[in-house]
C-alpha positions in Angstrom: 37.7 7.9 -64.7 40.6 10.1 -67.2 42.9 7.3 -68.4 45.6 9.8 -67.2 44.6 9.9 -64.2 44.2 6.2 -64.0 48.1 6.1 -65.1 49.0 8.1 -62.2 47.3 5.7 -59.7 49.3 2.8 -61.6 52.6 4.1 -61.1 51.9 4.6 -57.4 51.0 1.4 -57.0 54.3 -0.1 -58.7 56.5 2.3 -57.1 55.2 1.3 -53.7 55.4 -2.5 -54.7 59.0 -2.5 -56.2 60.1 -4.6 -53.2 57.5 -7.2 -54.5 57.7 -6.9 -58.3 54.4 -9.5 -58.6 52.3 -7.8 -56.3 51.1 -6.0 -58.7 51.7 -8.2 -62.2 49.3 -6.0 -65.0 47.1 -3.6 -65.2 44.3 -5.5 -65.2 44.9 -6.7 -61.5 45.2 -3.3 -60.3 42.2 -2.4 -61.5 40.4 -4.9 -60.6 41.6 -4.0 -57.0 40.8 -0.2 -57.7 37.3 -0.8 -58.3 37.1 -3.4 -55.4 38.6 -0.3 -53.1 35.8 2.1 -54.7 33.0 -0.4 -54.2 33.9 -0.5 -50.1 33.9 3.1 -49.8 31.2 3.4 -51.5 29.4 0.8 -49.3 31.0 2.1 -46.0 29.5 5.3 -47.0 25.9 4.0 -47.1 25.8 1.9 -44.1 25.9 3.9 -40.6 27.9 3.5 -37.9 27.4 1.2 -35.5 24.6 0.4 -37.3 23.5 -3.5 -38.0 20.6 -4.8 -39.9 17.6 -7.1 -38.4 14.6 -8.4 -39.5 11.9 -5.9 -39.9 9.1 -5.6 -37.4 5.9 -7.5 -38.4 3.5 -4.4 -36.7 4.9 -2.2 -39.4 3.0 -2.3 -42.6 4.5 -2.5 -46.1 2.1 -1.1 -49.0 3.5 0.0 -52.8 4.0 4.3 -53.7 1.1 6.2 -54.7 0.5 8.7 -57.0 -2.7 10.7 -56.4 -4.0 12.8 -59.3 -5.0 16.3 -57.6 -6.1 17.7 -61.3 -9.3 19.2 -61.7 -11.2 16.3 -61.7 -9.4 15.3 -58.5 -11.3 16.1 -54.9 -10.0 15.0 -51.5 -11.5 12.1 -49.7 -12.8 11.7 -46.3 -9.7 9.2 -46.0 -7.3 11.3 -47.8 -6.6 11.5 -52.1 -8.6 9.6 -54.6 -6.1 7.2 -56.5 -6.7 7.9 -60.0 -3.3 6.1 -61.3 -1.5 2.8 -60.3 0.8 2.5 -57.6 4.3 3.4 -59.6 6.8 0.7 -59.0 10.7 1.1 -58.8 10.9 -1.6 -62.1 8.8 0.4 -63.9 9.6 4.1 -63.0 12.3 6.2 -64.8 14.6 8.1 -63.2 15.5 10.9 -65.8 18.7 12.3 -66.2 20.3 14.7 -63.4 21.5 16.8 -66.0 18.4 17.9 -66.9 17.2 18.8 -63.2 18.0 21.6 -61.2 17.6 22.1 -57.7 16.8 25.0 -55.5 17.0 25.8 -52.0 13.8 27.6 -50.6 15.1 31.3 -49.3 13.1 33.2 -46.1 10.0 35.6 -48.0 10.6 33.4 -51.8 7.4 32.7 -53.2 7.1 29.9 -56.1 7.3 33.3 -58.9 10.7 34.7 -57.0 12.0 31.6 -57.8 10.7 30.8 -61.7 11.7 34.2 -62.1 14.9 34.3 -61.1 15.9 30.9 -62.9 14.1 33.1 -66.4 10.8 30.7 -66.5 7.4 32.4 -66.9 5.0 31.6 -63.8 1.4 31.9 -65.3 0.0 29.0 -66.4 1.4 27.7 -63.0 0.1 30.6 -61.3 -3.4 29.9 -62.5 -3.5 26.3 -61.5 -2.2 27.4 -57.6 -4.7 30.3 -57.6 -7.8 27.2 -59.0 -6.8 24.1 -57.7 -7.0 24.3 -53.7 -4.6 21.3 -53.4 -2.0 23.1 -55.4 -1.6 25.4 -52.6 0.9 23.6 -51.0 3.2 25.5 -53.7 1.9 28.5 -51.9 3.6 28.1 -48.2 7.0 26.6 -49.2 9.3 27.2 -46.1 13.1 28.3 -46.1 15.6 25.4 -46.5 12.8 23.1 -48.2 14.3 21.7 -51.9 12.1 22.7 -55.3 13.7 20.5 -57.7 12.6 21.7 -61.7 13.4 19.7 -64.9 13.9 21.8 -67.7 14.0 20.7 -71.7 17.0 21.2 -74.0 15.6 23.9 -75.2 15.3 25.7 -71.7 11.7 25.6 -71.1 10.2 24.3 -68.0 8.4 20.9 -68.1 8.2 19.8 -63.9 8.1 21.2 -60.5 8.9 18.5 -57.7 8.2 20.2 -54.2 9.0 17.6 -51.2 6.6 18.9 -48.2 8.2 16.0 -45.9 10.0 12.4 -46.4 6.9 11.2 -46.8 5.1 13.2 -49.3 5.9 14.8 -53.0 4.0 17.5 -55.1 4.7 17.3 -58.8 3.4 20.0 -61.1 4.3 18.6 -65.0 3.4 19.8 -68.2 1.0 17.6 -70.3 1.2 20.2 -74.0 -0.1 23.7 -73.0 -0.7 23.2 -69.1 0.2 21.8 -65.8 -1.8 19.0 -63.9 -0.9 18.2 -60.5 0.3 14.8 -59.0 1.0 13.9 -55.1 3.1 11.3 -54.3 3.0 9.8 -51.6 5.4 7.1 -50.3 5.5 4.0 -48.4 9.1 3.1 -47.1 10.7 0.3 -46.9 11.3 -0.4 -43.3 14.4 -1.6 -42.0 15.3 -2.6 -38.5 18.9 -1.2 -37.2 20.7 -1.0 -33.6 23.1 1.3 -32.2 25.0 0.9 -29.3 27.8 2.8 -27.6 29.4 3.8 -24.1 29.4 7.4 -22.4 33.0 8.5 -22.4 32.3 12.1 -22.9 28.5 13.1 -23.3 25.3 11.6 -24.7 25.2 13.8 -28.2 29.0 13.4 -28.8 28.9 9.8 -28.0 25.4 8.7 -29.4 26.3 10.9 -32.7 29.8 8.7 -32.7 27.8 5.5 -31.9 25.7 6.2 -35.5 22.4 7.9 -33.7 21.3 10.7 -35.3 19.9 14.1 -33.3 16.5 13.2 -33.8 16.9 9.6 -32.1 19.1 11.3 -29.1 16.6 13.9 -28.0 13.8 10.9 -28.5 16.3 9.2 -26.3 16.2 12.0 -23.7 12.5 12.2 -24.1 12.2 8.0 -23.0 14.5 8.0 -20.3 14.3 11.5 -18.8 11.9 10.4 -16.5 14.5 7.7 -14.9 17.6 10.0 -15.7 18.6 13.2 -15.5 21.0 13.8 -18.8 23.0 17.0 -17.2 23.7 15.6 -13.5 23.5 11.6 -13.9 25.7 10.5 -16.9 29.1 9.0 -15.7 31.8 7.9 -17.7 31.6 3.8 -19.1 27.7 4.4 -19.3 26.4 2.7 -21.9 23.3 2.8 -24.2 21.8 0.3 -27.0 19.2 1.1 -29.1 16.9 -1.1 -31.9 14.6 1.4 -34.2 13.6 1.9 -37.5 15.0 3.1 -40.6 13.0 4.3 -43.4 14.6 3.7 -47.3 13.2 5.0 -50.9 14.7 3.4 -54.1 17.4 1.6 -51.7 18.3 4.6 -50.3 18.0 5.7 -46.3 15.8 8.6 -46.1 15.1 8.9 -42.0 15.1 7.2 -39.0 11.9 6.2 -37.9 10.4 5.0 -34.5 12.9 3.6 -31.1 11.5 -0.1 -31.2 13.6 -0.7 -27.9 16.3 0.7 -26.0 18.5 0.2 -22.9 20.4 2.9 -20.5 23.0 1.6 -17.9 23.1 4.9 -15.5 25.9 4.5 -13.2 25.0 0.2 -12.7 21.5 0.5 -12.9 20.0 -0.7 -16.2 16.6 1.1 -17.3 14.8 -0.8 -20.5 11.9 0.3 -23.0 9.9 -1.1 -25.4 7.9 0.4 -27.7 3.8 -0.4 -28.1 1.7 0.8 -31.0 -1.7 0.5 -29.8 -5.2 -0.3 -32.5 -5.0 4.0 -33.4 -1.2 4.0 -34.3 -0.4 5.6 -31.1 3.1 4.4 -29.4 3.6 4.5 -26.0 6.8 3.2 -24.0 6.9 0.8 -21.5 8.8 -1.4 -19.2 9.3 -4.8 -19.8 6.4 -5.8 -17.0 4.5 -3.1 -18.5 4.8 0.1 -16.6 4.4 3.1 -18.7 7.8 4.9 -18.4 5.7 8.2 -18.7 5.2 10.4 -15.5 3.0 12.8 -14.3 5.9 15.2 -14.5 9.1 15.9 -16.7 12.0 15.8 -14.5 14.0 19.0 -15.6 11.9 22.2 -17.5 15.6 23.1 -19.3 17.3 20.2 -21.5 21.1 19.5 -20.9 21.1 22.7 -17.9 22.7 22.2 -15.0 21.9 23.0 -11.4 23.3 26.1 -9.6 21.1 25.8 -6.8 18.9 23.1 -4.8 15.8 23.4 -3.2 17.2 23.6 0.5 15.5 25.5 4.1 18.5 27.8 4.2 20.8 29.6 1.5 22.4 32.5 1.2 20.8 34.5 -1.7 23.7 36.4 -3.7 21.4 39.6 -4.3 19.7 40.3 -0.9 23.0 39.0 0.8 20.8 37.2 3.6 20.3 33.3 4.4 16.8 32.2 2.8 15.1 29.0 2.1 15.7 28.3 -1.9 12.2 26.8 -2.7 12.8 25.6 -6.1 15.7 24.2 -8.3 17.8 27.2 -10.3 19.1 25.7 -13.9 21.7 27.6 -15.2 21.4 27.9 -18.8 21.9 30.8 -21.6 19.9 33.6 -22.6 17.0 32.2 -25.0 17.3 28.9 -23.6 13.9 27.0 -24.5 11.4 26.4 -21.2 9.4 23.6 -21.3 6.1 22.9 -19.3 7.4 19.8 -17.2 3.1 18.7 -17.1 0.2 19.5 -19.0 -2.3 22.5 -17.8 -3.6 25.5 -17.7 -1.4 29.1 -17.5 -2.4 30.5 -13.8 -1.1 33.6 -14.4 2.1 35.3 -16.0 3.9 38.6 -16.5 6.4 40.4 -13.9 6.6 39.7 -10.4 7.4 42.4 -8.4 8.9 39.8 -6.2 12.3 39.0 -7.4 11.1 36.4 -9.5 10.9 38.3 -13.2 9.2 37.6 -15.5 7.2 34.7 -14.0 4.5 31.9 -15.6 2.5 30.0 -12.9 1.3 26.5 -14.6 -2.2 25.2 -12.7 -2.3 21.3 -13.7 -5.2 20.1 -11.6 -6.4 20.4 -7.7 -3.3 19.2 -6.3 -0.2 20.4 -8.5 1.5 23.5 -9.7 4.5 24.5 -11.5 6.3 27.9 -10.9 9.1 29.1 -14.0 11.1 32.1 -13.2 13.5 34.7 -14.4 12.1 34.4 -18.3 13.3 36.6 -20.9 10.3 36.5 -22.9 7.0 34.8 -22.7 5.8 32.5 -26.0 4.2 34.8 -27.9 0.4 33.3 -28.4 0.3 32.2 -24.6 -2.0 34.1 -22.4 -3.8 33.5 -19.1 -6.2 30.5 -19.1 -4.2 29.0 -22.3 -3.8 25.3 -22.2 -0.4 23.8 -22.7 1.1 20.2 -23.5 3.8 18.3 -21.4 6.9 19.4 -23.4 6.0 22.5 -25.4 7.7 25.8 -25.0 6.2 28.4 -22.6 9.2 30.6 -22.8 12.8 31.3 -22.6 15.8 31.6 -20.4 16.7 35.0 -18.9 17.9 36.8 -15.9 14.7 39.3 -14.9 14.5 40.0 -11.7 16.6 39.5 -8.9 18.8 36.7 -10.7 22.9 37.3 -10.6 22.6 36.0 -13.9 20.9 33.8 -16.4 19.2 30.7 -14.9 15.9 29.7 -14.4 14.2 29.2 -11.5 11.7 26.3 -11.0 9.2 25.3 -8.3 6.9 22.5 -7.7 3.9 22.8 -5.1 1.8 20.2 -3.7 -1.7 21.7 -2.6 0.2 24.9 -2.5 3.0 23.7 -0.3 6.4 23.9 -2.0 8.4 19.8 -2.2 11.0 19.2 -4.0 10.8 18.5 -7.7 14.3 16.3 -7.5 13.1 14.0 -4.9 9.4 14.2 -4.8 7.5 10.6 -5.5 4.3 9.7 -7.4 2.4 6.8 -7.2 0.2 4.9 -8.9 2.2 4.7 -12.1 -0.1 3.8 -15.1 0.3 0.3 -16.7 -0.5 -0.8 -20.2 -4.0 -1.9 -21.1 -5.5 -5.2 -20.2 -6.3 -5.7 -23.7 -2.8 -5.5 -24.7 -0.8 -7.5 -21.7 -0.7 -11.0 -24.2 0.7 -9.1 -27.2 2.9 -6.7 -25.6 3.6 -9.4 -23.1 5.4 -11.6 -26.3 6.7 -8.8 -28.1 8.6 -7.3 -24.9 10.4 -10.8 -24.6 11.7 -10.6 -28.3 13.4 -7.3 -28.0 14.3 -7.9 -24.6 16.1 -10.9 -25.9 17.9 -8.7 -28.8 18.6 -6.0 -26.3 20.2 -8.8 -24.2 22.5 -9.8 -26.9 23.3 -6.3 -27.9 24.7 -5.2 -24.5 26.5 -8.3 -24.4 28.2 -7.7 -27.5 28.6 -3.7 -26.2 30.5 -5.3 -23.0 32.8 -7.5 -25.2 33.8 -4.5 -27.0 34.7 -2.7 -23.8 36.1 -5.3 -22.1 39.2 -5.8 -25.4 39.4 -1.8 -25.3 40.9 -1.5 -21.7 42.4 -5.0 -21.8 40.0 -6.2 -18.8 38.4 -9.8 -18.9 34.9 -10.0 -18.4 
């Protein structure tokens, strides 16, 4: 820091101690408390709100960097990348100076010689390696808003390319005297265990974002509970939510969130719990803490955060035709473009325009008994046709207002052997319950996060309870 500046910061400090002429008796002191001040920011900076640490999870294996050689010499395994150099440790790896690195941000149409060319570097020894080495590739479908971070020499030529394909995962093209050899990196966080917990006083994204969750863990919050909870009708103010997952670091230094471990949502006094299971393939599945998968057949809504304008009901009076009609569906209001999501996995029955008020219509088949009905589309996902085969969740279209629709909503229905019930209300049984192989472990490992989770909420209630000033 500029000694003058330095000065500055001194003489506010004495002027604002004069009444206390040995609050502040050298400079030494103050500096001392300066750097103490910086060191706390600096801290409060790294750690995230409402965030607190615990010990990590013992399912979640902790294995050293690697750095693959993909040279010419190099082939892909059946497993993945032949190891052809030791795993690089943070003692012994060198981090070289920023100055000498410069960092670009991927632009829609660049290619990896838009780029070299417009920082003045020559692209064809580089070129030759993408266009001979299949592994170097990668360099050849870099996507917009993706970092290319190049080290360049004093005297301005280029010595290393660093393209991150994903947190977990580097390319590194480096010069070794008249070429480039290629390197993958591939890393192995450090896992921490966090938890986050906060209460609903205005709506689950401002709330959970003020709590310290970030977007991804909210909509994987949605995703757990959505069966249970519907996010644009049920949430009520002094609901309250607690979450334990996983944070990933590199070099001591956060780089994602990782998988909800456990989590709690207390919906207007009921209390719905989760806990994670990571079967023998990796695979993790949510559960109850007796072991009922939290899964259902169906999703409850097909629009995120939508609300209703209109319930499935024997008689209503329809705002185009101007008659009294049984509504047999739900109508979400949403805007134009709005994402439509296949509440169940199955086949496309048929879709295109209905010359029935409905739009543009897709008809989902999911087996002998069930089918789903989304209306009023704006558009249709491009590479979906009759007979395609779609996932629980994924897109199928987008909000509109085709058809007889006074404006933009859609309109979904559920049948039962082709008689329309009511997706709100309509009950399944038979709900699926983890396997018989796993009862003993899941069995112990639901009692240790249900204990956490027990400890959180009381802590969350605490909190509450000194805010408005009323004794538990």
């Amino acid at each position: 820091m500029p000694k003058r500046l330095l000065n500055k910061i001194a003489l506010a400090f004495r002027r604002s101690g004069k009444a206390h002429p040995h609050r502040f008796p050298g400079r030494g002191v103050w500096l001392l408390g300066l750097a103490a001040f910086l060191t706390s920011v600096t801290i409060a900076a790294i750690i995230p709100r409402g965030s607190s640490s615990l010990p990590i999870n013992a399912l979640i294996p902790s294995t050293p960097p690697q750095t693959v050689q993909l040279g010419e010499t190099s082939f892909p395994t059946a497993m993945g990348l032949t190891t052809n150099q030791p795993a690089e440790t943070e003692a012994s790896h060198k981090i070289p100076d920023r100055e000498q690195w410069t960092e670009v941000t991927i632009r829609k149409g660049d290619t990896l010689s838009d780029i070299l060319k417009r920082a003045g570097h020559d692209s064809s020894d580089i070129h030759r390696l993408i266009q001979s080495n299949p592994d170097a590739r990668v360099f050849r479908q870099m996507y917009p808003g993706q970092k290319l971070r190049m080290r360049i020499e004093a005297d301005g030529s280029l010595q290393e390319l660093v393209y991150e394909t994903g947190p977990g995962e580097a390319f590194h093209l480096a010069r070794h005297e008249d070429r480039f050899e290629l390197t993958k990196e591939l890393r192995t966080f450090e896992t921490r265990i966090a938890h986050v917990s906060g209460t609903i006083e205005s709506s689950l994204f401002e709330d959970g974002l003020d709590a310290g969750l970030s977007d991804n863990l909210i909509m994987k919050l949605v995703e757990i509970f959505g069966w249970d909870i519907d996010f644009a009708l049920d949430l009520r103010r002094g609901d309250s939510f607690s979450v334990i997952h996983e944070e990933k670091f590199w070099r001591g230094q956060k780089v994602t969130d990782g998988t909800i471990l456990a989590a709690e949502f207390v919906n207007q006094g009921r209390v719905f719990r989760t806990i994670a299971f990571r079967d023998a393939n990796g695979y993790t599945s949510y559960y109850t803490p007796d072991g009922t998968s939290v899964r259902r057949p169906f999703l409850r809504t097909p629009v995120e955060f939508s609300r209703i304008t209109s319930r499935f009901t024997g008689n209503r009076y329809h705002p185009i035709l101007k008659t009294w009609r049984a509504h047999k569906g739900v109508d979400y209001a949403a805007p134009v473009g709005t994402p439509v999501r296949a509440t169940a996995s199955g086949r496309i029955l048929s879709m295109g325009w209905n010359g029935g008020g409905y739009g543009k219509r897709i008809v989902i088949r999911h087996n002998a008994t069930y089918n789903t009905v989304y209306a009023h589309l704006s558009r249709f996902r491009s590479d979906l046709r009759v007979g395609s085969f779609v996932d629980q969740g994924q897109t199928i279209g987008n909000v509109g207002a085709t058809g007889l629709a006074s404006g933009p909503h859609l309109h979904y229905e559920f049948q039962v052997n082709g008689a329309h019930r009511n997706p709100l209300t309509f009950k399944f049984t038979g709900e699926a319950k983890i396997a018989s192989q796993n009862r003993d472990e899941f069995a112990r490992l639901a009692n240790d996060w249900s204990a956490r989770l027990d400890a959180i909420s009381r802590g969350t209630q605490i909190a509450a309870s000194r805010q408005t000033g009323n004794p538990l």
